[in-house]
Structures are given as C-alpha cells and as structure tokens.
C-alpha positions in Angstrom: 37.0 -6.6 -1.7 33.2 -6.5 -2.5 30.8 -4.9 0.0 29.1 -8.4 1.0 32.7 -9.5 1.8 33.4 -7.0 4.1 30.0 -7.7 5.8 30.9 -11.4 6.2 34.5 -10.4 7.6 32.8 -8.2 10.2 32.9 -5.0 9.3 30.0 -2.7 10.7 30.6 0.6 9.0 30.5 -1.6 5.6 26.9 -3.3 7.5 25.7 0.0 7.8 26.5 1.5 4.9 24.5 -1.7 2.5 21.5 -0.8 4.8 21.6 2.6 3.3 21.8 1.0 0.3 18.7 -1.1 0.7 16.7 1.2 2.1 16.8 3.4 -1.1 16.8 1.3 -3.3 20.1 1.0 -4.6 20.7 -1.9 -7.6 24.1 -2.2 -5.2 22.8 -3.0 -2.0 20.4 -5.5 -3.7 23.3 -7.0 -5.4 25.6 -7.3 -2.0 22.2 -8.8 -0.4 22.2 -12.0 -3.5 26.0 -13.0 -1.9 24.9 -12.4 1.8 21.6 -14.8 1.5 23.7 -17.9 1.3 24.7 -17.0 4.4 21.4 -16.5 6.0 18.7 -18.5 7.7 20.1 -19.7 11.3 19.4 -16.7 13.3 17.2 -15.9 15.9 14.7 -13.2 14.6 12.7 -12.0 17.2 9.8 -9.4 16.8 8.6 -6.8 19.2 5.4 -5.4 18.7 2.4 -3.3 20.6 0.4 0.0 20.5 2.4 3.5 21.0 3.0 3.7 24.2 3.9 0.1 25.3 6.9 0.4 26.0 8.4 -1.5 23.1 11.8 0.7 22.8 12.6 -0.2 26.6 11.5 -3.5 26.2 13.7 -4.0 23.5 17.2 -2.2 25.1 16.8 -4.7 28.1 16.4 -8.0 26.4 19.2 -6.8 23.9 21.1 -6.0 26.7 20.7 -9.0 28.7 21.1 -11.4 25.6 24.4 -10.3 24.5 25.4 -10.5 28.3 24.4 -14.1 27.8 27.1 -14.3 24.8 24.7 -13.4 22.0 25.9 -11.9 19.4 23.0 -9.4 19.2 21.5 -6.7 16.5 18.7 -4.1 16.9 16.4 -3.1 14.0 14.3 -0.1 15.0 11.5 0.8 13.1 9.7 4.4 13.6 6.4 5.5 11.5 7.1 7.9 8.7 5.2 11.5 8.2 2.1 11.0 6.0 3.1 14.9 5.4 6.4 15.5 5.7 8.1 11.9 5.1 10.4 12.2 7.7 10.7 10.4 10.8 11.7 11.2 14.5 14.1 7.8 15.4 13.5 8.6 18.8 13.9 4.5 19.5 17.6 5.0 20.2 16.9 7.2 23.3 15.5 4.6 25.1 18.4 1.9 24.1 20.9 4.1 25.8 22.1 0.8 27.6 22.4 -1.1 24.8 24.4 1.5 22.8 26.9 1.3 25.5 26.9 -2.1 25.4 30.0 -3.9 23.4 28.7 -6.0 20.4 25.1 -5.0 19.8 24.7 -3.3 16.4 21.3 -0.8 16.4 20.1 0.1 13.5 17.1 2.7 13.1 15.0 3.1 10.0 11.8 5.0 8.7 9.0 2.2 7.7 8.6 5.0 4.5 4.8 3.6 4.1 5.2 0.0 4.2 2.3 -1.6 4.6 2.4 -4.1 7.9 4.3 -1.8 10.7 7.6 -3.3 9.2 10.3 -1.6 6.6 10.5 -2.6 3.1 14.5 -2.8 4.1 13.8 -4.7 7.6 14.2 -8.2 5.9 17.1 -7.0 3.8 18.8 -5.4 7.4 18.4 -8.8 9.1 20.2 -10.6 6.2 22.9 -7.7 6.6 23.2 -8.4 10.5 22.9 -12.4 10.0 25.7 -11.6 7.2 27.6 -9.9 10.1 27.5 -12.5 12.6 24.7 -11.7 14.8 22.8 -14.8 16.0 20.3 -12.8 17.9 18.6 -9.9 16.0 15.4 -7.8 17.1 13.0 -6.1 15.0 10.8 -3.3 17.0 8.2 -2.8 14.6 5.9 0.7 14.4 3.4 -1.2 16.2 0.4 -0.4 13.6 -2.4 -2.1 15.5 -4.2 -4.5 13.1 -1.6 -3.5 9.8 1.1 -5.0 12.0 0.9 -8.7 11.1 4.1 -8.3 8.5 6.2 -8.5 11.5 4.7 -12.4 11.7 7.0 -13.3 8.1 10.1 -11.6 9.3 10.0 -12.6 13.2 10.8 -16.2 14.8 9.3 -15.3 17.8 6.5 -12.3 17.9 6.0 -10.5 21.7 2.9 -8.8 22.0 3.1 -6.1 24.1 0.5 -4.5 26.1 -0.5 -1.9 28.8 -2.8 -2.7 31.5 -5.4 -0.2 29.6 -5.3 -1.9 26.1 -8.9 -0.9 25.3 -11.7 -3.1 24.9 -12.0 -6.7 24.1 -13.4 -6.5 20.5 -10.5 -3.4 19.7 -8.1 -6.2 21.2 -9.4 -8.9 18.5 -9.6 -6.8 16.0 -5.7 -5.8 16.1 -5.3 -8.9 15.8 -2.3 -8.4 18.1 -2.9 -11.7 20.2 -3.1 -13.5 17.2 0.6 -13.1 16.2 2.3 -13.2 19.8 3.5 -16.4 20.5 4.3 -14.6 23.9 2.5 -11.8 25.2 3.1 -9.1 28.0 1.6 -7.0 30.0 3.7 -4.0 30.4 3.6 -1.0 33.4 2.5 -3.5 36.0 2.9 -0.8 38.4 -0.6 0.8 36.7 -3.8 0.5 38.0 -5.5 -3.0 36.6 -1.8 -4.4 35.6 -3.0 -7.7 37.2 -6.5 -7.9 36.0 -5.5 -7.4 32.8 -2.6 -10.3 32.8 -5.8 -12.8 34.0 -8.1 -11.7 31.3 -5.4 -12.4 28.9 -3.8 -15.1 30.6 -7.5 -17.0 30.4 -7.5 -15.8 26.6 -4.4 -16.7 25.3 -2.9 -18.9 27.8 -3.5 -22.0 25.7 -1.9 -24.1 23.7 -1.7 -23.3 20.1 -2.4 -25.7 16.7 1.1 -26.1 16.7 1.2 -27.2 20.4 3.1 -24.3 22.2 1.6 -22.7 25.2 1.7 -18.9 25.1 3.1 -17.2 28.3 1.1 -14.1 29.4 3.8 -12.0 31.6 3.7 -8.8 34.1 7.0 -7.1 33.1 7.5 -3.5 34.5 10.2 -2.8 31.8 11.4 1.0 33.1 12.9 -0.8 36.1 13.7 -3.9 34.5 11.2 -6.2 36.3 10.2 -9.5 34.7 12.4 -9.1 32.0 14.6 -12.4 33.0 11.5 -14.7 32.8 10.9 -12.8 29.1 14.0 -14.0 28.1 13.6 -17.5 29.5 10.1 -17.3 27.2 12.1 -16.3 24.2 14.4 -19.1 24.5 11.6 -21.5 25.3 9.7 -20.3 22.0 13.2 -21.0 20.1 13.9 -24.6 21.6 10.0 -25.5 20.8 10.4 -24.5 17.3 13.8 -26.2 16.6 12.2 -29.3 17.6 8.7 -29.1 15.7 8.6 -31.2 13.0 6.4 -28.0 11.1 9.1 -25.1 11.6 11.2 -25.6 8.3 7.5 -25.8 6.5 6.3 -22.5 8.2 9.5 -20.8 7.3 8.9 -21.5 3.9 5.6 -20.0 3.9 6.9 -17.1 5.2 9.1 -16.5 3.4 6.8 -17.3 0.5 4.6 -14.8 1.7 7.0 -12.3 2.1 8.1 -12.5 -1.4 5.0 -12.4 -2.8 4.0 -8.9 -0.2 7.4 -7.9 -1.9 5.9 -8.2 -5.7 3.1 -6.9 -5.1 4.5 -3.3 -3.8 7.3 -3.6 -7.0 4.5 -4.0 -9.7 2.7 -1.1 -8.1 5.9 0.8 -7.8 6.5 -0.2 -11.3 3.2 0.6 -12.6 2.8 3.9 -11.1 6.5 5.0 -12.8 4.9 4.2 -16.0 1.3 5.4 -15.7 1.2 8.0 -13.2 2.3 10.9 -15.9 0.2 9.1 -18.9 -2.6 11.3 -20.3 -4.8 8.1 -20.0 -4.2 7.9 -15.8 -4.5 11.4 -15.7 -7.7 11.4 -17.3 -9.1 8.6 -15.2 -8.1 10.3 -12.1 -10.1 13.5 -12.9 -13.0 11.5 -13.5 -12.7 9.9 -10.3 -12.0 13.5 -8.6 -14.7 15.1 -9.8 -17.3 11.9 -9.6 -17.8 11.0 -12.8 -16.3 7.3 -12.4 -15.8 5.3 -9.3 -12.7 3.9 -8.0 -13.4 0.6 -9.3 -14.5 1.2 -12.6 -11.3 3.5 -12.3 -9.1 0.8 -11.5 -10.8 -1.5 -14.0 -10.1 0.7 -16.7 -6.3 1.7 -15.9 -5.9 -2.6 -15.9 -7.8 -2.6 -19.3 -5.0 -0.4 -20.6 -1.7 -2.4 -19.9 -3.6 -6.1 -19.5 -2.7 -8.2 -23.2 -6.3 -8.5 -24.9 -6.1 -12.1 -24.5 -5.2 -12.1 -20.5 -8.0 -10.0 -20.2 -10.4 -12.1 -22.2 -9.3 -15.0 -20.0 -10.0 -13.0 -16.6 -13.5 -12.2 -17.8 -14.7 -15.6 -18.4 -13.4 -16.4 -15.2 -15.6 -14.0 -13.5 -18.3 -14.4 -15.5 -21.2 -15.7 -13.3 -19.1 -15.7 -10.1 -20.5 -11.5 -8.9 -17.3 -10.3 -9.7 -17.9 -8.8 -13.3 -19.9 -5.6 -13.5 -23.1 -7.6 -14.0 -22.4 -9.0 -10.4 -21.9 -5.8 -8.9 -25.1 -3.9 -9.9 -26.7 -6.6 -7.8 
C-alpha cells in the first residue's frame, strides 16, 4: 500500500511521516502529495496570524479545541521562525496547545518556516493537503507572524484572523504591516491590558466595514489565556465560511490563489535551481567579489549573472522591450 493510501485510510503516523517528506524535499513526499490533491479542496483552512506576542499559540489551542468539540475533524499546522544563524527552531507552539494535544482527534503538526518568504512554510500548503488527505475538515495554520512579509498566509487560508494586542504600535506601523488588510476578522487580544477597549474602537471604526466582496469584518475583545470571547470567534469563523460558500466570487478567488501560490512556488524553485548551478561557477564567484569589494553594484551584478544563462535571442527580445521604458541602463543613469 502506497504512502498517499495510507493517508487516505487514516493513518497519522503515515500523515506525519509524508510531512517529513515534504518539508525536505523528498521526490517521495512530492509524489504521495500528486495522489492526495484529488482529494483536496473542501476543507476549511483557517489562518492565524499577528505580531510575537499576540497570543496566536493560545488562540489557536482554544478554537482547535472547541471546534473538534463541535464534531470537527480538526488539524493544527504550527509554524515557528527559523535561526538566521543557526537554522534551527524552538517549536515552542506546542506548549501552549497543551489542551488540544489531550484532545482526541486533533492532529498538530509543528514546522520551521526554514526562510520562506511570507511567515508561512514552503511545506504548509503540502501539510494541509496531507491533513485534508486525512480527513480533517477543519485545519489551522499559525503562521510566524512576520509583520508586513506575512501576507502568504492570504493564498493558503480561507479565513485570515488578525490578531492584536491592545499596544499594537502606531497607526501608520499598523498600515504598513498590512495586517488589517488580510484579516477578514480581527481581534484584539489581552483585553485585560490597559487601552484593550480603546483599541477595539479605533479598529472597530477602521475595519469594521464592509469589504469589496461585501462581508463585514468583526473586530472582537478576546482575553484568550482565560478563554474569554473565544465562542463569539468561532461564531465569526463560521460566519466568514457560510459568506464565502455563498458568494458567487469564492471559486474565482481560490483560483487566484492558488495561481498565486504556484507561481510564489516557481519563483523560489528557479532560484533554488539557479543557485545549485551557479553558486560554485567561477563566473558567480567572480561577480560576487566585485560586488564585495565595490567594484560592481548589485544590479549590474544581477544583470550580468542573467546575461550568462539567458538564450542570446531571449535576451535580445527583453532589451527591446525595455528600451525607452527607464528600465535599461540608459534609464537608470537618469
């Protein structure tokens, strides 16, 4: 019996070990994931996301928690930043899902984001399949909660929660994150802290709108250590879900996303790819020095490196595109 058959027939350890697989890499895991994706598509994928500090982990155990009490069949994806230095990473997510590992039924998975751009793991969409695969019809992705990088979490998630704390920062470093923009419901964590409630009006006057697509973000008070104001989360969630089952644009956003996604995807395997075949060339070395040492800047660096693996008559057809447009390197000595 293959390793996606085992998935489908429920088996967790199998679930867990094609995870592994994905997350290095493996031509196996990738393989088991082609059989799965057949199978895919009718979850619920909900994203968690917010500063460090939020309170995303806890957040994240209750609804879990509460959900599968409901008779979801609920998975956990838990995301943690990865050393810049030493490339490892702490996982501490689990210790505040205590609950939820004692629950029955709820499969938590934890992973290193291993530099993926966008606060999500290059194996996150590849895990969900795996949990979908395994019958979950409820699955949660905590993201790292990157700030303004953390808008990958928008193609992976159904539903986004932004979560805050009552001392977010200002209102410009709130914009800029770009935070607000991906929650479709947003929360103010900690309402027990000083300027919980002024902060829930500020952004309940921001965001408390209707949207393009005509849902009306919530802005809650949740206080998620003691489990406050986590039932009318959950009523949100399923609100969000019911809306989107009924718009007449959900099946065309999904396919954006996961457009989107894909392409994010080829991007990071062509630069993957490139660097295994340039990074040990004498050419990239050389270019690299020049750059080190200042005698050529990154562009021109980049330009050249191109210049080297780009067919003559690609590149030809590149430059006469940018010819007169202030992209070739007439444009930028202006």
């Amino acid at each position: 019996m293959s390793l996606a058959d085992k998935v489908l027939k429920g088996d967790e350890k199998s679930a867990a070990r094609l995870i592994s697989l994905i997350e290095e890499g493996e031509e196996e895991g990738y393989e088991a994931l082609r059989l799965l994706f057949p199978h895919t598509g009718r979850a619920h994928v909900i994203g968690i996301t917010g500063p460090a500090g939020s309170g995303k982990s806890t957040v994240t155990g209750h609804v879990a928690v509460q959900f599968a009490a409901q008779g979801f069949r609920v998975g956990v994806i838990a995301i943690d930043p990865t050393s810049m230095r030493g490339k490892g990473a702490l996982l501490g997510d689990r210790v505040r899902m205590k609950e939820a590992e004692k629950t029955g039924g709820i499969f938590i998975r934890s992973m290193a984001h291993r530099g993926y751009p966008g606060g999500v793991a290059r194996a996150a969409t590849g895990a969900a399949y795996v949990l979908e695969g395994l019958g979950k019809n409820l699955i949660i992705v905590e993201s790292v909660g990157a700030g303004q990088s953390d808008k990958a979490l928008f193609l992976l998630a159904d539903t986004v929660i932004t979560l805050l704390t009552p001392d977010y920062g200002d209102e410009i470093q709130l914009l800029k994150a770009g935070l607000l923009e991906i929650g479709d419901i947003i929360v103010v964590n900690k309402k027990d802290k000083p300027g919980a409630e002024d902060a829930w009006r500020e952004l309940l006057h921001r965001c408390g709108r209707l949207t393009e697509q005509g849902w009306l973000t919530p802005v809650l008070l949740t206080r998620a250590d003691r489990n406050e104001g986590i039932d009318a989360l959950l009523q949100a969630v399923q609100s969000h879900w019911r809306f989107l089952k009924e718009s007449t644009t959900w099946k065309q956003q999904k396919q954006e996303k996961i457009t989107s996604f894909t392409s994010s995807l080829l991007k990071e395997e062509l630069w993957k790819r490139f660097l295994e075949q340039q990074a040990t060339t004498a050419q990239f070395e050389r270019v690299m020095q020049d750059v080190q040492a200042g005698r050529k800047d990154p562009y021109t660096a980049v330009d050249a490196l191109l210049e080297s693996i780009t067919p003559v008559v690609e590149r030809k057809g590149r430059k006469e595109q940018t010819k007169g447009t202030g992209r070739g390197k007439k444009g930028l000595k202006n």
